[in-house]
C-alpha positions in Angstrom: 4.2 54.0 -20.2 7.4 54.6 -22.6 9.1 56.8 -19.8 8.4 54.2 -17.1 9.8 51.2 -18.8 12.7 53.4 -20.1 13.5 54.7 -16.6 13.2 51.0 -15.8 15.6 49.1 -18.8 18.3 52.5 -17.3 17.5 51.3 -13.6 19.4 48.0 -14.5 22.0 49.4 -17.3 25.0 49.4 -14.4 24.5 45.8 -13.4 24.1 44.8 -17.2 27.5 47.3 -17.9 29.3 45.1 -14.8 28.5 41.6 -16.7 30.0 42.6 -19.5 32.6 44.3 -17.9 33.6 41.1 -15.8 33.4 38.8 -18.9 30.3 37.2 -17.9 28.0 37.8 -21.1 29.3 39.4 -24.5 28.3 42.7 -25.8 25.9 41.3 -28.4 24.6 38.8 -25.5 23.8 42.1 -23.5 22.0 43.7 -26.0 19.6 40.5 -26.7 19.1 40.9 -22.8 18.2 44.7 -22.8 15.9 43.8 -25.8 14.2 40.9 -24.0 13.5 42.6 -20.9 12.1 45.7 -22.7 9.4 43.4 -24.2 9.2 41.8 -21.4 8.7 44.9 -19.2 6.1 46.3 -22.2 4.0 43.5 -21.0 3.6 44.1 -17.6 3.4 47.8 -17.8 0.0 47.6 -20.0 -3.2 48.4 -18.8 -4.9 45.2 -19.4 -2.6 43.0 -17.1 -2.2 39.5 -18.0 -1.0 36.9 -15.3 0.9 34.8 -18.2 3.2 38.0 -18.9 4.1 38.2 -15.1 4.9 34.8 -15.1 7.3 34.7 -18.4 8.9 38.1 -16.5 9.9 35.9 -13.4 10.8 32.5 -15.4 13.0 34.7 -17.8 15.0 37.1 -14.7 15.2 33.1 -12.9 17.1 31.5 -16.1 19.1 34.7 -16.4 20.4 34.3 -12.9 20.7 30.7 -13.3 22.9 31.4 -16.3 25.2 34.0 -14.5 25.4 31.4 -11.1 26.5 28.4 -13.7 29.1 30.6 -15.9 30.6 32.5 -12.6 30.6 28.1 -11.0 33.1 27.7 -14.3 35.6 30.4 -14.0 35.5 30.7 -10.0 34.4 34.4 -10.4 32.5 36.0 -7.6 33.3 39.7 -7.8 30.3 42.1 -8.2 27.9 39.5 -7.2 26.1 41.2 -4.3 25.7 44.3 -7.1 24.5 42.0 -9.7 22.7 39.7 -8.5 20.9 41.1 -5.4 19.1 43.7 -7.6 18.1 41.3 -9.9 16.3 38.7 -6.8 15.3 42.4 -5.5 13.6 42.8 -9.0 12.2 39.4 -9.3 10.5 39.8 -6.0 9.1 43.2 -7.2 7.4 41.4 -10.2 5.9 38.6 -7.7 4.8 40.9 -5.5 2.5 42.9 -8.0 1.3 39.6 -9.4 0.4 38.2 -5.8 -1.3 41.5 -5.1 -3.7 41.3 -8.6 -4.3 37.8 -8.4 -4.7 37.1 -4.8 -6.7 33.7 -4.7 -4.1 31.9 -7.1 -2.2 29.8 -4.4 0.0 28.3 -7.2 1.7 31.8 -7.6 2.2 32.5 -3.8 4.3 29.1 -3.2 6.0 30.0 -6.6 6.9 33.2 -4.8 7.7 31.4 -2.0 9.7 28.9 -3.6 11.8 31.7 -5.4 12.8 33.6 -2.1 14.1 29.9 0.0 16.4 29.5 -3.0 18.0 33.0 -3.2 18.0 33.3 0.6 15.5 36.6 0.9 14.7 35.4 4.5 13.5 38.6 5.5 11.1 38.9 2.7 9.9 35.6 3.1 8.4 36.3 6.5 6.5 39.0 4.7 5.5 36.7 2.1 4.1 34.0 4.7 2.3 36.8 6.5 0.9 38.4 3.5 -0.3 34.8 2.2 -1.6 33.8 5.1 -4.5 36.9 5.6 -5.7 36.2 2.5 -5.2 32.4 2.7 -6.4 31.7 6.4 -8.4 29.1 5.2 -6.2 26.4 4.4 -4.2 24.7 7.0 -1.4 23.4 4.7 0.2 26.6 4.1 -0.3 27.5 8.1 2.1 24.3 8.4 4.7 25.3 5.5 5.2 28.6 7.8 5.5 27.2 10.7 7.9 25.0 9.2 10.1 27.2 8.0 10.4 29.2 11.2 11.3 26.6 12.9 13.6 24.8 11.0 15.0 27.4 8.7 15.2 30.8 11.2 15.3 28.5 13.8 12.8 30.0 15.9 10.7 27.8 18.2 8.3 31.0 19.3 7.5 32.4 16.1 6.7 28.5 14.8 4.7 28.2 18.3 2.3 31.5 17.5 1.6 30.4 13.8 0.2 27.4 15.2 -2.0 29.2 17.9 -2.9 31.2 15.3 -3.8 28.4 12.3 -5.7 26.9 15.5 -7.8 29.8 16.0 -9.1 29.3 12.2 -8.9 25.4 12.6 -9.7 24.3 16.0 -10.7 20.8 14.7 -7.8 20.4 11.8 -5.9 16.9 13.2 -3.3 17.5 10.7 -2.7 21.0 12.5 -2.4 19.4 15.9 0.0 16.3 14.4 2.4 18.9 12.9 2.2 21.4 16.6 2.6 18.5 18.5 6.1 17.3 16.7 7.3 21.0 17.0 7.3 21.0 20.4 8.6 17.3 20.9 11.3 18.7 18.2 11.7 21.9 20.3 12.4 19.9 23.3 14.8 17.4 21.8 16.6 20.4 20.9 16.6 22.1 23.9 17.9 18.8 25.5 21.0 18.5 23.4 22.3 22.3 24.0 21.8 21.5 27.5 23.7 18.6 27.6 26.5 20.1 25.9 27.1 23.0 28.0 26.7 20.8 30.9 29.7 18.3 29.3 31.8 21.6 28.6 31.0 22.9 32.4 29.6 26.2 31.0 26.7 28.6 32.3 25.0 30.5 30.1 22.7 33.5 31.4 19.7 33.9 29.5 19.0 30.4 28.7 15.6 28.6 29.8 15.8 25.1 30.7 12.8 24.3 32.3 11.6 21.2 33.4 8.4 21.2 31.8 10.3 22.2 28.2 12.6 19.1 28.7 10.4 17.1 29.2 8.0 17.4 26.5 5.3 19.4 29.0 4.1 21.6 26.0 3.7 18.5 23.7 1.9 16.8 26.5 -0.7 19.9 26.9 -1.2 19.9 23.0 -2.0 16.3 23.1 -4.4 16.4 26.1 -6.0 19.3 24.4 -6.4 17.9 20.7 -8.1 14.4 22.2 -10.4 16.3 23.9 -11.7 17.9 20.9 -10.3 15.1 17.8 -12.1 11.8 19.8 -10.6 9.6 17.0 -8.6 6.4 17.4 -6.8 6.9 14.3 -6.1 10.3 15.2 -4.8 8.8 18.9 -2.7 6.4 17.2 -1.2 8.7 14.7 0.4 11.2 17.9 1.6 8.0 19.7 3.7 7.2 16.6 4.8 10.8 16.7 5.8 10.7 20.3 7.7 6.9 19.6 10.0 9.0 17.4 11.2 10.7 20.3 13.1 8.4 23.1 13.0 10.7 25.9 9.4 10.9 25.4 9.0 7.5 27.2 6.5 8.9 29.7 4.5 10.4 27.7 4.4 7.5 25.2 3.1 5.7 27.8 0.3 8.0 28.5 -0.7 8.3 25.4 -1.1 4.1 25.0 -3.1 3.9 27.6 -5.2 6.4 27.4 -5.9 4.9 23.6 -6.9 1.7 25.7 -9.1 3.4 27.8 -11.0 6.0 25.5 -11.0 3.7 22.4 -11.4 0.4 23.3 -14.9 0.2 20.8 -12.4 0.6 18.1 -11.2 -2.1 15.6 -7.9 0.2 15.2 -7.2 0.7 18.6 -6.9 -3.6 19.4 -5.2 -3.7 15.7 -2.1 -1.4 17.4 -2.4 -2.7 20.9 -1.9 -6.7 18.9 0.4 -5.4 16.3 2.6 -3.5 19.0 3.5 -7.1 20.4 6.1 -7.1 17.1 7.9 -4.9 18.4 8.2 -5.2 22.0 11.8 -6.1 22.2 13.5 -8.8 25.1 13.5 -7.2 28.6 17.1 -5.9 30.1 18.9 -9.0 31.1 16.8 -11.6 29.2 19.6 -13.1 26.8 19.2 -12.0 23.1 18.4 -15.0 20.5 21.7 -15.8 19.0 20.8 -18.6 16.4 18.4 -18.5 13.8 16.2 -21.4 15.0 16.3 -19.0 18.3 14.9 -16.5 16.8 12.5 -18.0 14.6 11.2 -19.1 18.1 10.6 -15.9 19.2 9.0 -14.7 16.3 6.5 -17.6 16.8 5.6 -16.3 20.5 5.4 -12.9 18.9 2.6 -13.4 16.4 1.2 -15.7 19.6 0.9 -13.0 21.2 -0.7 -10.8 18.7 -3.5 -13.6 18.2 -4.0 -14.0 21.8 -4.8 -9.9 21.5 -7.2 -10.5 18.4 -9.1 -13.4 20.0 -9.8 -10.9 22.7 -10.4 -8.2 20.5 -13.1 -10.2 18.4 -14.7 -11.4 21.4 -15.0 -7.9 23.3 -16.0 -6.5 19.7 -17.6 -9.1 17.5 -17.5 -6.8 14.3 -16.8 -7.7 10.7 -14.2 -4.6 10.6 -12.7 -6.5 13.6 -12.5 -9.0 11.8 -11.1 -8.1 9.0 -7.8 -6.8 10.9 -7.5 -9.9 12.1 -7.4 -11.4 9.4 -5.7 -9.2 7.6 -3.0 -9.8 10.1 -2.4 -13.5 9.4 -2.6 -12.9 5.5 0.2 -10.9 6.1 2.4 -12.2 8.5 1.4 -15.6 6.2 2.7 -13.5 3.4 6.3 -13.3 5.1 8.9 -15.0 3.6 10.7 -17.8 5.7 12.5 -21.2 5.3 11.2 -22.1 8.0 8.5 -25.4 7.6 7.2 -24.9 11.5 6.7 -21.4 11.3 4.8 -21.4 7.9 2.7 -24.5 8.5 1.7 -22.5 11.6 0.8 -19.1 9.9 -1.2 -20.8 7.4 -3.0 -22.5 10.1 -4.0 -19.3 11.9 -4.7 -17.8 9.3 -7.8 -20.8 8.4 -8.5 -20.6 11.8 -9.7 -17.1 11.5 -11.0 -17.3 8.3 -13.6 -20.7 9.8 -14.4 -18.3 12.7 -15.6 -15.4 11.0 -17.4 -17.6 8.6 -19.0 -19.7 11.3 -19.8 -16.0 12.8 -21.5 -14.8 9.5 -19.0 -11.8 9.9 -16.6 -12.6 7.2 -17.1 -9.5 4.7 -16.7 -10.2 0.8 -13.8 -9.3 0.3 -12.2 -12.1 3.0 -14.1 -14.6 1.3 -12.2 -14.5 -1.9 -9.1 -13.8 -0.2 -9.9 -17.2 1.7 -10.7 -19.2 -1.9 -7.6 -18.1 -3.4 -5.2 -19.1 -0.4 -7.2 -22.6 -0.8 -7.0 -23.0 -4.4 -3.4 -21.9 -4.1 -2.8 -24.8 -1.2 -5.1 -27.1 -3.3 -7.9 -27.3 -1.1 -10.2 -27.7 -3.5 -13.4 -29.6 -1.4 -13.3 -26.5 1.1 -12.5 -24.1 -1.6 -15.2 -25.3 -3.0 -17.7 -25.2 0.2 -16.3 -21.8 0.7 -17.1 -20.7 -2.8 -21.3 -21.8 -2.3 -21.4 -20.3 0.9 -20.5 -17.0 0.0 -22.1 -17.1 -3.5 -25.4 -17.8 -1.0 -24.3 -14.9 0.9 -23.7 -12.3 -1.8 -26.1 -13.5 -4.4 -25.6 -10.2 -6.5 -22.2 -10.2 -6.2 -20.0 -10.8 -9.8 -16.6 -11.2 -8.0 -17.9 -14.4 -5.9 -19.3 -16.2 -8.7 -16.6 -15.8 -10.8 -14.7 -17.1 -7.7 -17.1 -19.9 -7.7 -16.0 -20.5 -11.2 -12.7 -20.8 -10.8 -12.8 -23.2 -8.5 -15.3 -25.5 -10.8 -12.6 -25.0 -13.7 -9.6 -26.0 -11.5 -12.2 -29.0 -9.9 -13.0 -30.2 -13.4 -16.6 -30.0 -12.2 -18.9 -31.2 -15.0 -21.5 -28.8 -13.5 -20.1 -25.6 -15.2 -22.6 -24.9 -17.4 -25.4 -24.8 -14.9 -23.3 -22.2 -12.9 -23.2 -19.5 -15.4 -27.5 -20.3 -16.0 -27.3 -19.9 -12.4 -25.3 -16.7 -12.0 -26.9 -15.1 -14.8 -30.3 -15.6 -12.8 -29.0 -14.0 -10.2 -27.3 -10.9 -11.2 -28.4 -8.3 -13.3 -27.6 -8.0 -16.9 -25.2 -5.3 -16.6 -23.5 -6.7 -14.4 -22.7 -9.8 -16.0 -20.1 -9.0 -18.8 -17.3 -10.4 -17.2 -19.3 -14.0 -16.6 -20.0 -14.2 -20.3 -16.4 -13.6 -21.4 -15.0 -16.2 -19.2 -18.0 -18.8 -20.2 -17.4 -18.0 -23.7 -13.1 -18.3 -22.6 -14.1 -21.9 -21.4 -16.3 -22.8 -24.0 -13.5 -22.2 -26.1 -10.8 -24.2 -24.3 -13.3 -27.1 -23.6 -16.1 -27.6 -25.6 -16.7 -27.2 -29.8 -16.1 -23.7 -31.4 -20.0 -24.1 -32.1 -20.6 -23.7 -28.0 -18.6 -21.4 -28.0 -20.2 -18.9 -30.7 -23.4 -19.9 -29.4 -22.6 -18.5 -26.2 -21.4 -15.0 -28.1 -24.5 -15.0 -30.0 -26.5 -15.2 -26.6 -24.6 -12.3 -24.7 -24.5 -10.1 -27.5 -28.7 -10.2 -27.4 -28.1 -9.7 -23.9 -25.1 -7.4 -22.9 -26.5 -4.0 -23.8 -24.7 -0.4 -23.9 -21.1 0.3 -23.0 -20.6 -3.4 -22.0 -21.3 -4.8 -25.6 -17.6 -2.7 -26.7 -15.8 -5.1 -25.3 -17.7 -8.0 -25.8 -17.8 -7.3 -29.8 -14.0 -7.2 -29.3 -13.6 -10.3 -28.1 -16.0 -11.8 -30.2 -14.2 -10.5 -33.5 -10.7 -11.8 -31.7 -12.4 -15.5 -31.1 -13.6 -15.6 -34.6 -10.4 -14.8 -36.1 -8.9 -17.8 -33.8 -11.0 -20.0 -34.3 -12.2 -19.7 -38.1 -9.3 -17.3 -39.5 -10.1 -14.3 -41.8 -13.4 -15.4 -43.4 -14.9 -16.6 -39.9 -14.0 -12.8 -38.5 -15.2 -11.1 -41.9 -18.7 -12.7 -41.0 -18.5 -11.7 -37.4 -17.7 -8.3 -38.3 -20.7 -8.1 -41.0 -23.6 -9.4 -38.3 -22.2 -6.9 -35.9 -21.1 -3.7 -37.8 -24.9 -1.9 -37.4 -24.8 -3.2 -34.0 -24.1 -0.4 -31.9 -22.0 1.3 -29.8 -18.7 0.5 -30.9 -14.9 0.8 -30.5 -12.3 2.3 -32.4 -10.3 -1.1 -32.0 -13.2 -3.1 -33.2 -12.8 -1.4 -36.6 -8.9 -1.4 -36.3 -8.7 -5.7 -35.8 -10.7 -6.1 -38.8 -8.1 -3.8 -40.8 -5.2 -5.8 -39.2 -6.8 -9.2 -39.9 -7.2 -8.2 -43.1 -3.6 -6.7 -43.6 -2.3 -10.0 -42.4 -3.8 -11.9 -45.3 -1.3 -12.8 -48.5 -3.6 -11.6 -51.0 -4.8 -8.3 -49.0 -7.5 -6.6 -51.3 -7.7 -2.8 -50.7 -11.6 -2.9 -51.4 -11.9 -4.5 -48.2 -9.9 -1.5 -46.4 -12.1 0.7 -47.7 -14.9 -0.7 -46.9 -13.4 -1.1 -43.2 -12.1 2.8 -43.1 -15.3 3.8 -44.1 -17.2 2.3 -41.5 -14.7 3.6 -39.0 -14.9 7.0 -39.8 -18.7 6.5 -40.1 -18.8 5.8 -36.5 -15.6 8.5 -35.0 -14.3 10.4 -38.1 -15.2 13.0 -36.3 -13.0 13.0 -33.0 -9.9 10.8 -34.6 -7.8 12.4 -36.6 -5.4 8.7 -36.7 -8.1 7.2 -38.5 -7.8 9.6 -41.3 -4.2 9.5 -41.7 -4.0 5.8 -41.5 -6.3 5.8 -44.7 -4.2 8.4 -46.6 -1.6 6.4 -46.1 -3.2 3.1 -47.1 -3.9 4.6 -50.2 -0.6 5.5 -51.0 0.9 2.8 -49.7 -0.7 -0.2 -50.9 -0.1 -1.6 -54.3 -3.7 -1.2 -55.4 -4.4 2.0 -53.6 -5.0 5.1 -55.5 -2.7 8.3 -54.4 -5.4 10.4 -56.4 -7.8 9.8 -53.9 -5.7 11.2 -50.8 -6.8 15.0 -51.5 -10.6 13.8 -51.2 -9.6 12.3 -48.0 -8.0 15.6 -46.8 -10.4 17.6 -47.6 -13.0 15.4 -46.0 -11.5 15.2 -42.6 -10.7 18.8 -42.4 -14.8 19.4 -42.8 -15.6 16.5 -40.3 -12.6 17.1 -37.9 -13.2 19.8 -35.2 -10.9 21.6 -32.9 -7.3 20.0 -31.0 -8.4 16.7 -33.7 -8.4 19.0 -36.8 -5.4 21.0 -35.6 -3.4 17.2 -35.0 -4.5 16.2 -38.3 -2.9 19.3 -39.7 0.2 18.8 -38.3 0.6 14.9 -39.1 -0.2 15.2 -42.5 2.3 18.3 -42.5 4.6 16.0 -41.1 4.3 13.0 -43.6 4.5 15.2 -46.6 7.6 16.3 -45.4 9.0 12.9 -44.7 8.0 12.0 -48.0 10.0 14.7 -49.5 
């Protein structure tokens, strides 16, 4: 192995001899490359081969030829560089290719590989790359794309790009991204063509040897993909996804057409297919001739008959298929064009309007999904609408009985209503719903207990969801439980919180951690009570957090009353409950505070 790696470190001596010579690196910089490389080249020339070693090979030979392209960039020297820096990218690509060969199924290092020969412009490797990749890699359509890609838009050839496709299809006859990608090459192919053409036709030349066809011109081959894909990809989405590929393309008018229509036809039981057909009345713009709105009240007009327009297609829509996901485009439609800012009074009044409208009908329907119906409260609440906010928020509470999102929205509206009847709400959720489900009606009944009634309601209500929330749940409800007490009764109220709950488990870190800040905060803070609170704390995680620990230590040393004597025992008794990455941390923090302390 000595012999190889010293025929190798000899095999690169000239180029090495030429930096130097050329005033690139400095002698001693030379010789900390030739020792670098050796160790490096020990590495990969073992017989137990590890992909790590191959790896650190390639990053260091990259940053070495990084270095020489930035130092010859300063002095505007370019002499030698085929020598030099060819046989390095040579040499890099040797070190990749044995690594792609060992480990074959590590995509990571192929498009590494890959990566590496598009920046130093190995073109011709890089085909072999693709190809190699590929026959082990058949499998994932992605990196069928990434070649096709590159022939086409890097060697510029339209063939080779065509027959990776046919080929990825052969693996992936039912892949729409494959189909998406095949059907914008040849659009992109044709474009192409198009221009060269119309050049050499505006500088009167004929060139032999170059195939215009109609059918190429025209977008015939994009037109054959797309008749074959629907066929076999009977998807809406998938429909709509080529017609906004084709609408990039102007000359591709005809087939744009061809494409919308036969969305109509073979679609028409789809919500998305009516939500492009309505939407696409945006964008239809003002026939040749028809004069062009010049003012803004003009055009505010026409935006008007646009969205018009668009509801006309969504009434038909929702009457040809009554659907909730029908529906909900529609409505999603007037919450957004709602959403639109304008100064307009009119045109606001008028989306807001629509946008009710659609909302009622649904509702009147019974096809309005959850989701809708809390949309529909908040733009009421946020209008003021609180009567039919309100009528809103029974009717869907009746509809989704087990639902935590629309009582809560039933609660809000009672809070902004000033309804005395809030209390019999929450009895009447909570009867409703199952008891994990309910955390988040507790905290806000215990949030407007608080803010409305005595702090004797509101503890009350604590005391009855911490019987009652069980499990993960009860973390965060012991949180805000401590965080009330300390609110509402200061220190000694939390201190007694903290007590009837501290055997109550599970619990947080941060439950332990407010108590030691509440107590910090106090004037006359005793570090008995710190204690007692670290203890408990590293009861419960002394064993995963190594913060905890070193928090203490430095309590102890850092409060008046602490005793530095004791920070040893505390060491010694995290570094026996601590295990793994937590023990290591600990290590190094403590390492870290001693030497700050220094």
């Amino acid at each position: 192995m000595a012999e190889i790696i010293q025929e190798r470190i000899e095999d690169r001596l000239p180029e090495l001899e030429q930096l130097e010579r050329i005033g690139l690196f400095s002698h001693a910089e030379i010789k900390a490359i030739i020792k670098k490389v050796s160790d490096l080249e020990y590495k990969i020339q073992r017989r137990a081969l590890v992909k790590e070693d191959f790896i650190n090979y390639v990053q260091y030979e990259i940053n070495l030829l990084e270095l020489i392209r930035r130092r010859r960039s300063r002095i505007g020297y370019s002499f030698k560089k085929d020598e030099i820096e060819n046989s390095m990218v040579q040499r890099v690509q040797g070190v990749f290719k044995r690594a792609s060969s060992k480990w074959k199924d590590d995509v990571q290092l192929w498009l590494s590989y890959i990566v590496f020969c598009k920046k130093w412009g190995a073109k011709v490797q890089l085909s072999k790359v693709f190809s190699a990749m590929l026959a082990i890699h058949s499998n994932k359509p992605a990196l069928w794309i990434m070649a096709a890609k590159w022939e086409m838009e890097d060697r510029l050839s339209s063939e080779s790009a065509r027959q990776l496709f046919l080929r990825a299809l052969r693996f992936h006859p039912e892949c729409p991204k494959l189909y998406q990608e095949y059907f914008r090459m040849e659009l992109m192919h044709a474009e192409k063509m198009r221009k060269e053409k119309q050049e050499f036709d505006q500088a009167k030349m004929e060139v032999e040897n170059l195939d215009y066809t109609e059918e190429i011109l025209t977008g015939e081959l994009a037109r054959i993909i797309y008749k074959n894909s629907v066929r076999i990809i009977k998807s809406a989405e998938f429909h709509v996804s080529l017609l906004s590929i084709a609408q990039l393309f102007d000359f591709a008018k005809d087939l744009q057409k061809e494409i919308y229509d036969d969305l109509q036809t073979l679609h028409t039981d789809d919500p998305l297919t009516w939500d492009y057909v309505a939407r696409r009345e945006l964008n239809v713009e003002s026939q040749p001739g028809e004069e062009q709105p010049a003012t803004k009240q003009a055009r505010t007009v026409e935006m008007d008959q646009k969205e018009e327009r668009c509801c006309a297609v969504y009434d038909e829509a929702v009457n040809t298929l009554p659907t909730e996901a029908m529906w909900k485009c529609y409505i999603t439609f007037c919450l957004e064009r709602f959403a639109k800012k304008t100064s307009n009074k009119s045109l606001r009044e008028k989306r807001l309007e629509r946008t009710m409208i659609a909302f009622r009908r649904a509702h009147e329907l019974k096809l309005l999904p959850e989701l809708q119906y809390k949309q529909w409260i908040d733009l009421l609440l946020h209008h003021k609408f609180l009567k039919e906010a309100l009528e809103v928020a029974v009717a869907g509470t009746e509809l989704f009985r087990d639902s935590v999102t629309m009582w809560q929205m039933k609660l809000q509206v009672l809070t902004e209503s000033k309804s005395p009847d809030i209390a019999m709400l929450f009895e009447e959720a909570f009867g409703n719903l199952k008891p994990q489900a309910c955390l988040p009606l507790w905290i806000s009944w215990a949030e407007w207990s608080e803010n409305t009634r005595s702090p004797e309601d509101a503890e009350a209500v604590f005391k009855k969801a911490s019987l009652v929330v069980t499990g993960a749940d009860s973390v965060t409800l012991k949180e805000k439980y401590l965080d009330w007490a300390y609110r509402s009764g200061g220190y000694k109220k939390a201190r007694a919180v903290f007590k009837s709950l501290q055997e109550s488990r599970p619990f947080s870190v941060e439950f332990f951690r407010k108590m030691i800040q509440f107590e910090k905060e106090q004037e006359s803070c005793k570090m008995m009570n710190l204690r007692e609170f670290y203890e408990r704390a590293l009861r419960e995680f002394g064993s995963v957090d190594s913060d905890l620990w070193m928090d203490y230590i430095k309590e102890e040393l850092n409060h008046p009353l602490g005793r530095p004597e004791n920070c040893g025992q505390i060491y010694w008794r995290a570094m026996k409950m601590l295990q793994g990455e937590s023990a290591e941390a600990f290590v190094a923090k403590h390492a870290m505070h001693q030497a700050g302390q220094l």
